[in-house]
N, C-alpha and C positions, 0 to 999 in steps of 0.2 A: 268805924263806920259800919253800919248795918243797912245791906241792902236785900230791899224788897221786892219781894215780885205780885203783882196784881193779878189776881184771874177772876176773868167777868165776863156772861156770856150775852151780855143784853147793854140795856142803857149807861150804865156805868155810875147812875148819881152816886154810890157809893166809894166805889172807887177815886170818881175827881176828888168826896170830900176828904178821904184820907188823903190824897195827895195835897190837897189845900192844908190840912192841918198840920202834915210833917214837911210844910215847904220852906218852914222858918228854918226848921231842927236841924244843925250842923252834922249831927250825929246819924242820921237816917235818912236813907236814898231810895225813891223807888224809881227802881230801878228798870223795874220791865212793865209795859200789862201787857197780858197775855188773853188769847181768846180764839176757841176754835170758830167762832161765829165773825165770816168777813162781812156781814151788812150790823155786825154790832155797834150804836150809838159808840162805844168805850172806844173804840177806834178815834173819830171824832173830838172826844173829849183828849186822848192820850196826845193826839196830835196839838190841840191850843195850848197843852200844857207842856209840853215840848219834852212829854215822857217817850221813850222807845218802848216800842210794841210789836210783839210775836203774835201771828197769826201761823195758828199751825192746824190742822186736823188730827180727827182720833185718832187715827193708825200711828201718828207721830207720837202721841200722848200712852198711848198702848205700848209702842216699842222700845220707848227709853229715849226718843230722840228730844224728847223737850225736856226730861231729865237731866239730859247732858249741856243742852243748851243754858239752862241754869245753875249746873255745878262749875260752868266756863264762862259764865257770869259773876261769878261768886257770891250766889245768891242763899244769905242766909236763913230768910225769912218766909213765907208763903201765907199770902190772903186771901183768899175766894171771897168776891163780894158781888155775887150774882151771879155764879158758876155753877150750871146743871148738870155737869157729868161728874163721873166716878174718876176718884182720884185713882192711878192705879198703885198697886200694894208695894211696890218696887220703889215707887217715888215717897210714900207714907213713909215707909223705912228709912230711908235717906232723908227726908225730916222729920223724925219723932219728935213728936211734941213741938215741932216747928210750922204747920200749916194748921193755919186757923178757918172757920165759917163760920158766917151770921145765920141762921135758920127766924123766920118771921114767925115765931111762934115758941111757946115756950115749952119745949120738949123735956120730954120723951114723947108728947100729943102732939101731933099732925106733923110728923117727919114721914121723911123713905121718900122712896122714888117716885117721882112725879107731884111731890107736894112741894110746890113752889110760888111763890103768886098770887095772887085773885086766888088758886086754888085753897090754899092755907086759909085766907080770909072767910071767905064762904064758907067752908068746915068750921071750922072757928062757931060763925055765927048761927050756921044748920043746928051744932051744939047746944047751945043756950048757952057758951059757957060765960061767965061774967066778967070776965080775963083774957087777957092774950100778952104778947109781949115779945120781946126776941130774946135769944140764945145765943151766945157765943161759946164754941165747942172747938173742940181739936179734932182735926180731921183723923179716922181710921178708915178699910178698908169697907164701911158698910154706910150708905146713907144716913148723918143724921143721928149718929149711933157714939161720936166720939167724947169723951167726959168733956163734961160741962163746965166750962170756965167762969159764965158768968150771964146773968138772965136779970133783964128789967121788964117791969108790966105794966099796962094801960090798962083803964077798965072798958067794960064788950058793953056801949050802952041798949036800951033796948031799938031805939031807931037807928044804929049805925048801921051802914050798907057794909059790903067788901070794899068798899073804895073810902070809905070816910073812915075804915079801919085801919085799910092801910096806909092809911096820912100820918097818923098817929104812932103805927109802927115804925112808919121811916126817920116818924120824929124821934123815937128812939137808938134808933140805926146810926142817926148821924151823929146823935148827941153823944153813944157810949162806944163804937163802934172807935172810933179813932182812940180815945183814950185804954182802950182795954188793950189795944195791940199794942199802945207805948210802954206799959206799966210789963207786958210779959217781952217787947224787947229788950228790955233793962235787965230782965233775966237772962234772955236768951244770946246776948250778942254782949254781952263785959264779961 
């Protein structure tokens, strides 16, 4: 069994979909979602889906306290799927190469702190560029910065807004976004 822990600081679409997707799978439990944010939609969602969920704050994320909370979960996995803070280095360590992030865009361009959102979309299209796409990486201890697992792209037409962008990106999010973490649980967890 491989169990999962969800971190999500906002609505959570991403999070219910993986949980929709591995709700068949004998083999994978998610197990937690997590969020330092108490008015987060993912709460909400975690609760119809009759997942358990940790509301903690930084100082707890900072001091090891939510560390331990999922080493006493037996939690061997780690998803950010809309999580804006810094993973701390403490916790990266204790999952190498076990916490993953989607980033809406196809980095190394338009990562780091504070590029999340609408914000990404609208760089994106400020750009000209004719591309976008998401990113699925391995978290390290820097925004955005961790190797790259695996990246699919939509085209940047020239009337698309930030909003008609991000439709398109989520459409990718949802589509590769559950199958990318099963394919490296099968590595990570047998």
């Amino acid at each position: 069994m491989c169990n999962l822990a969800i971190f999500a600081s906002g609505s959570g679409s991403n999070a219910e979909n993986i949980a929709t997707y591995f709700s068949a799978n004998p083999n994978v439990c998610i197990a937690l979602i997590a969020t330092e944010n108490s008015n987060a939609y993912v709460l909400e969602r975690a609760k119809r889906l009759a997942i358990p969920t940790h509301l903690f704050t930084m100082d707890e994320l900072k001091s090891g306290e939510v560390l331990s909370k999922l080493t006493g979960q037996n939690i061997n996995f780690v998803v950010l799927a809309g999580f804006l803070k810094m993973i701390p280095s403490e916790m990266v360590r204790h999952f190498n190469k076990r916490i993953v992030n989607i980033h809406p865009a196809l980095l190394p361009k338009y990562g780091g702190k504070g590029m999340y959102g609408m914000r990404v979309h609208s760089a994106v299209i400020e750009a000209g560029e004719k591309e976008s796409g998401i990113t699925i990486h391995y978290v390290n201890e820097h925004y955005d910065e961790g190797d790259i697992i695996f990246q699919a792209r939509c085209s940047v037409l020239s009337h698309d807004t930030p909003e008609s962008l991000a439709q398109k990106v989520h459409q990718l999010e949802w589509k590769y976004y559950p199958i990318i973490i099963e394919q490296l649980l099968h590595d990570k967890c047998h």
